[in-house]
N, C-alpha and C positions, 0 to 999 in steps of 0.2 A: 223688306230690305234692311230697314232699322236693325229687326233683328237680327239679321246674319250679321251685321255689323258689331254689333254688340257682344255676339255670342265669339267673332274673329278676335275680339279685342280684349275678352276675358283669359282665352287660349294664350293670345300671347303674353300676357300676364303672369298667368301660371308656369308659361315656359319660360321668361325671364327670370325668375323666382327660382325654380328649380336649376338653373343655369348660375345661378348666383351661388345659391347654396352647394351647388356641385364645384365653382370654382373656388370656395370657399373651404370644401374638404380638401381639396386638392394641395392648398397652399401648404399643408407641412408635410405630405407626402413629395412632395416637389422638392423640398428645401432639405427632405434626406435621400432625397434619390440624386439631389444635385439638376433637377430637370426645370426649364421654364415657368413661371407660375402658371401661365397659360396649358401646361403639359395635360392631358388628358391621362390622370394615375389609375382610370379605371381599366385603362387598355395594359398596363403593365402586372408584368406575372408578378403573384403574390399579394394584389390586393383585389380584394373582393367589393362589390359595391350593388347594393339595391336599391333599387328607383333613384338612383345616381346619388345615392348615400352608404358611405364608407362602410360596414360592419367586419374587413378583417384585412390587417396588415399584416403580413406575413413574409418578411425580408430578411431570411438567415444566409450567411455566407454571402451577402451582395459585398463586400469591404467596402461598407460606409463605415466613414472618418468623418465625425462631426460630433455636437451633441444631441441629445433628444427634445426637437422643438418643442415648447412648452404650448403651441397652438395644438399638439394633438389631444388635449385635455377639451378642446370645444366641440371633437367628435363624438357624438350624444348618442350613437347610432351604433359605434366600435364595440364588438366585443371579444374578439382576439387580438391581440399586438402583440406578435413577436420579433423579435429584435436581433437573437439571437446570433452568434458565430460573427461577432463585425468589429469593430475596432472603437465605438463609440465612446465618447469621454465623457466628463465631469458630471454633474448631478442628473440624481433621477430629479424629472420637472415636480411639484407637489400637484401642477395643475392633473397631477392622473386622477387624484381625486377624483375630479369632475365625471372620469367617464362612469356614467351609473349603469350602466349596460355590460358593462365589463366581465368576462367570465375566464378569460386565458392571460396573463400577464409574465411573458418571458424575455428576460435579457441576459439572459445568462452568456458566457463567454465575452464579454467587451472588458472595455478600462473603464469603467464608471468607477466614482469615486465620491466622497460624502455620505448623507446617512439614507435611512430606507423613511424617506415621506411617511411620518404619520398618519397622512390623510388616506393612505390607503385603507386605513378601516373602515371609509364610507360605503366601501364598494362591495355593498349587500350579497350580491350576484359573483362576484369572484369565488373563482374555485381549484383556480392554482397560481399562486405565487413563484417564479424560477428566478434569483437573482444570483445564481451560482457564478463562481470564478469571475470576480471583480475585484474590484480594491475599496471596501467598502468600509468605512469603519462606523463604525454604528451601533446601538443597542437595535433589539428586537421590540421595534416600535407594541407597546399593549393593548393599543387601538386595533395591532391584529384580531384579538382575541374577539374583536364582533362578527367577526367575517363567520355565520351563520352556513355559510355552505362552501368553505373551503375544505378543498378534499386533499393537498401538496403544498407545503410549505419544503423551497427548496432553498437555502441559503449556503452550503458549503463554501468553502474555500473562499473565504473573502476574511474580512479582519473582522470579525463581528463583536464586542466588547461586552462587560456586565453581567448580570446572570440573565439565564433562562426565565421570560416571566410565567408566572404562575398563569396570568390569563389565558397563556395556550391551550390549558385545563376543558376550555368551552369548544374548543371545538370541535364538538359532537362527530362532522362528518370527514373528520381529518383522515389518513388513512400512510398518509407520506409524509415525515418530519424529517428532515436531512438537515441537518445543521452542523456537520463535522467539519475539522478544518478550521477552526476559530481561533480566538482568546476569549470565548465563553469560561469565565469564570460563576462560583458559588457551588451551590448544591442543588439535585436536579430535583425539581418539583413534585411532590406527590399527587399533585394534582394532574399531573401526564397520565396519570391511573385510570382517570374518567375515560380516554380514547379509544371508546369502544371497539372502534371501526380502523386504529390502527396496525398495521403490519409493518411496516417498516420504519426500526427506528434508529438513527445514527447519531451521535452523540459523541463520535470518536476525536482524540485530537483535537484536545480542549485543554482545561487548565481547571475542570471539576474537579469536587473532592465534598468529601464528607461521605455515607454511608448513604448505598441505593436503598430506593425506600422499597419498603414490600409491597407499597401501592402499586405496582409496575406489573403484580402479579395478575390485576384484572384485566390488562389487556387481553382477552382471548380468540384473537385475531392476529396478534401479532407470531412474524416467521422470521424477522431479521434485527437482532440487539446488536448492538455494536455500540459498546462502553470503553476500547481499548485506549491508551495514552493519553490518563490523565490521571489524579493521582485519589481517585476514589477508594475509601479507608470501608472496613468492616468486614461484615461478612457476606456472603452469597444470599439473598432470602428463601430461606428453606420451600418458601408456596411459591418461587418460581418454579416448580414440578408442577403447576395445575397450570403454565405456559404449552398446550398440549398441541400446539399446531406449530411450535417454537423450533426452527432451521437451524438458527447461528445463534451462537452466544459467545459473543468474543470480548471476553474481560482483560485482555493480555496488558501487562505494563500497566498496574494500578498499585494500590497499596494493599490490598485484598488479603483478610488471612481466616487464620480458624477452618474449622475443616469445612471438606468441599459434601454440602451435602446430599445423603441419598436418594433424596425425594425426588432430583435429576434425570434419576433412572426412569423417572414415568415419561420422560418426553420421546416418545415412541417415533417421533416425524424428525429428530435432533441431528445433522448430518456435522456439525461442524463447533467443538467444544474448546475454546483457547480460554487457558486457564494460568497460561504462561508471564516472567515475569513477575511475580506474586508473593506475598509470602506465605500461601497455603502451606497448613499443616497434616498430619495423620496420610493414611492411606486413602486410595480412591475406592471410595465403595463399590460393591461388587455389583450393584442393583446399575450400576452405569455400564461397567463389562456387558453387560446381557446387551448393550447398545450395538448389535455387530454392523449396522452399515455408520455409527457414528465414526469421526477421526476427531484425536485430541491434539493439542498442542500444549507441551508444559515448557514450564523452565528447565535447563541445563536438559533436553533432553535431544531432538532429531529436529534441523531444519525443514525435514521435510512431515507433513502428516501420516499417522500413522494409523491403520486401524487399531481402536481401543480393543479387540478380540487379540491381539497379537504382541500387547502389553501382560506381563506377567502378572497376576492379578494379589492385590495387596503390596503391590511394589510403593514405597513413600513417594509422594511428591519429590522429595526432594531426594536429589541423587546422589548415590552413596561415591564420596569424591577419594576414599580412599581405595576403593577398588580401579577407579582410573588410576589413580597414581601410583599402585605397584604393577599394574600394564605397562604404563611409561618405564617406570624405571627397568622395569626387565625388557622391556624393548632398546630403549639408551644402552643397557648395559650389555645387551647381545651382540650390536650392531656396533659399540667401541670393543670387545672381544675379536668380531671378525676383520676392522680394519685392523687392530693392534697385530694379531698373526700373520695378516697377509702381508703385512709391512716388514716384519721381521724374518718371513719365509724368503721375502724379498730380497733381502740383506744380506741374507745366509748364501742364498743360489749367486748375488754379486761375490761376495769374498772367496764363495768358492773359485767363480770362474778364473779370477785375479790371479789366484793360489797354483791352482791347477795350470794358467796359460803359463806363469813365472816355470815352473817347472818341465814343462812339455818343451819349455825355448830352453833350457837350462841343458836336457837328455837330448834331443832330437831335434831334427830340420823339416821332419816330416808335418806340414801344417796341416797336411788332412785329417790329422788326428787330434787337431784342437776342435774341440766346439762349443759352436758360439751361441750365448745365451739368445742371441736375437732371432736365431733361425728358429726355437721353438715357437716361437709368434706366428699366426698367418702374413705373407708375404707382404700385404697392404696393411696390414698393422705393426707400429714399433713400441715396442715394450716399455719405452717410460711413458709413450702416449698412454697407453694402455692403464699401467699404473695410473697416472694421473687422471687416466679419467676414472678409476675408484677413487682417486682420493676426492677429485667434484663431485662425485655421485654422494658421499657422505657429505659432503658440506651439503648440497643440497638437501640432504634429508632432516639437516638443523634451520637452512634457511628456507625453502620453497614449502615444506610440505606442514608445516606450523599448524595444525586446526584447533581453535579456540575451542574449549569445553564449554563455557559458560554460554556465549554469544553468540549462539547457532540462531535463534529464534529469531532474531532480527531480521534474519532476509525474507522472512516470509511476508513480510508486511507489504501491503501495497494500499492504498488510496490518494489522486492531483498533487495537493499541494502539501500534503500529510504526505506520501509518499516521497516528496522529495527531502523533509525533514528529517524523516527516517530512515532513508538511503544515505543522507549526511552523518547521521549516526551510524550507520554499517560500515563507511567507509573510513570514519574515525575507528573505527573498533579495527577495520583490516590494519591502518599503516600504525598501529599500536603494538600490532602482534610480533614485529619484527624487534623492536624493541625489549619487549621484553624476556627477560635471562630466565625465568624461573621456568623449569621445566617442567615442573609439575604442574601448571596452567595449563598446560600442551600436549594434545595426540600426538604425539611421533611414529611416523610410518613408515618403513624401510620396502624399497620393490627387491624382494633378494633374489630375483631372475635377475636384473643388471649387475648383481655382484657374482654371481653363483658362474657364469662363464669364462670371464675370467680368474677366479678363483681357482678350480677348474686347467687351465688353460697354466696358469704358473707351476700348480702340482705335478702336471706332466711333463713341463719343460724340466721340475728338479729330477721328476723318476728318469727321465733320461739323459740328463749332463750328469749324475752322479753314476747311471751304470754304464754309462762310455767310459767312464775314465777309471772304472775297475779294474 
């Protein structure tokens, strides 16, 4: 009897214990769910829990508005917590530290704001970092660079400050470095070269600069460079051609020059080459041309991508601006040739008719024999309308149809919060265009179908008010 007693009274022991330490997890799953401390968080969707201990929170798009309790730093058990899609404010807690079980760490999309906890370099076990779209201002803590089995480092679109530290160099199993969207300043690390195991690298829409290093060439895994808008100087590195699994390589809007070299033509897997923006010299070599499912993008050249097969080969980088500009001028000067005649053709068939009716009233009473310029019109059209609408249609074709030569390139850009910076540059570029006078900046494009009917239409009203009145 003793011992059933004994053995009743150890039970309930254990089960206060674990009842403890269960209301114990509970308390900062409560306090961002908004739920009772007493709430049972293990019945709510998105968090996981074994033997009534926490291992994964998982609360995207719940629109919690609060901050991140710094009690979830004593979940010893968590190893995913994501956060993401929610409204969440002010600092990441340092206590994340603590979670040494930690393998998933995402908050991407809230309002946090301050820096990225140093302490997360303790977290052995992490193996991907998501602190995308915050308001973060912050260096790239170098205590990252222990994190032994991180495969995603994602920072974009936040305010991340300083240069890139070289410590990133370590991380053997890295595989995703997104980091665009900053004010990353310096120059990018040679040490990014060690990443064996990366493939995608973003680095766009930053405030780098100096001269990529040819270390970049050992990545042999990577399929996605994106270097574009920042003000990176030198040349291209000729052993980015042993990049042999390499997708994109978009250097658009750098300081970039010297010629573009051929060893490019080896990257046989290449679908997407922007080289635009730039001050590349010489021709594009022809060992690229053989690229026929790549598209390029240059400067002053087509908003939209073009297949490189369909580029005329040895054409310069850079576009020859006086072959647009005597298209322009012979187009201006065609399309002021046809309104100047039709205006004057115009004037002629008025004074006729003046001439001719003063006279016809002058000999005769017969009015059936006057006729009037406005019946050669269709019944629902009247003739100055008519005129006047050429004379809008020519004004239109100085103010509507405007397309910048230079600044086609710009709309193609897209990436969050880099996108909307460069869409405020597109659109300063558009209410500029109206502005300015120089013609020779500008496609001008005449529709001579809207001219050509009534044009048309006044010649046969002359051929017939002048052989009536024969």
């Amino acid at each position: 009897m003793v011992k059933y007693a004994l053995l009743l009274l150890s039970l309930t022991s254990t089960i206060k214990v674990i009842y403890s330490a269960f209301i114990e997890d509970c308390i900062p799953i409560n306090k961002l769910l908004g739920e009772p401390s007493d709430y049972d968080c293990c019945s709510h969707k998105g968090i996981n829990c074994i033997n009534s201990f926490i291992t994964e929170i998982k609360l995207e798009n719940e629109y919690l508005k609060c901050p991140i309790p710094s009690e979830i730093g004593s979940l010893k058990n968590l190893e995913k917590l994501v956060l993401s899609h929610n409204y969440l404010y002010d600092n990441i807690p340092s206590e994340l530290g603590n979670l040494s079980n930690l393998k998933i760490l995402n908050l991407n999309c809230n309002d946090l704001i301050g820096t990225i906890p140093s302490e997360l370099g303790n977290l052995k076990n992490l193996e991907e970092i998501d602190l995308s779209i915050n308001q973060l201002r912050s260096s790239i803590p170098r205590e990252i660079g222990n994190l032994p089995n991180l495969k995603k480092l994602i920072l974009y679109s936040n305010d991340i400050i300083n240069m890139i530290p070289s410590e990133l160099g370590k991380l053997e199993k890295l595989n995703m470095l997104v980091i665009n969207n900053n004010a990353l300043s310096g120059s990018i690390p040679p040490e990014l070269g060690n990443l064996k195991n990366l493939y995608y690298l973003s680095l766009n829409n930053n405030m780098l600069y100096d001269a990529i290093p040819p270390e970049l060439s050992n990545l042999e895994n990577l399929e996605y460079m994106y270097f574009g808008n920042n003000t990176l100087n030198g040349s291209i590195p000729p052993s980015f051609g042993n990049l042999s699994k390499l997708k994109i390589l978009n250097l658009q809007n750098n300081t970039l020059s010297g010629p573009i070299p051929p060893e490019l033509g080896r990257l046989s897997n290449l679908k997407e080459l922007d080289i635009s923006e730039n001050g590349f010299s010489g021709s594009i070599p022809d060992e690229i041309f053989e690229l026929q499912t790549c598209k390029i993008y240059r400067k002053n050249f087509n908003t939209k991508p073009i297949s490189i097969k369909d580029i005329p080969q040895n054409k310069d980088v850079s576009d020859n601006k006086n072959k647009n500009n005597k298209s322009i001028i012979t187009t201006v000067t065609m399309s002021g040739m046809s309104i100047v005649a039709l205006s004057a053709l115009f004037l002629v068939i008025k004074k006729n008719k003046k001439n001719n009716i003063k006279k016809k009233n002058n000999s005769t009473n017969n009015v059936n024999n006057i006729y009037n310029i406005n019946d050669c019109f269709p019944s629902s059209t009247d003739s100055s309308n008519d005129i006047k609408r050429i004379s809008n249609h020519s004004n239109t074709v100085y103010n509507a149809h405007l397309a910048p030569v230079d600044d086609t390139i710009n709309n193609n850009r897209n990436h969050s919060k880099s996108v909307n910076s460069i869409n405020n540059r597109n659109n300063n570029s558009q209410n500029n265009e109206t502005r300015n006078n120089n013609i020779f900046n500008y496609n001008i494009s005449i529709n001579e179908e809207d001219l050509l009917p009534s044009y048309k239409e006044v010649l046969k009203c002359f051929q017939y008010f002048v052989s009536s009145n024969n």
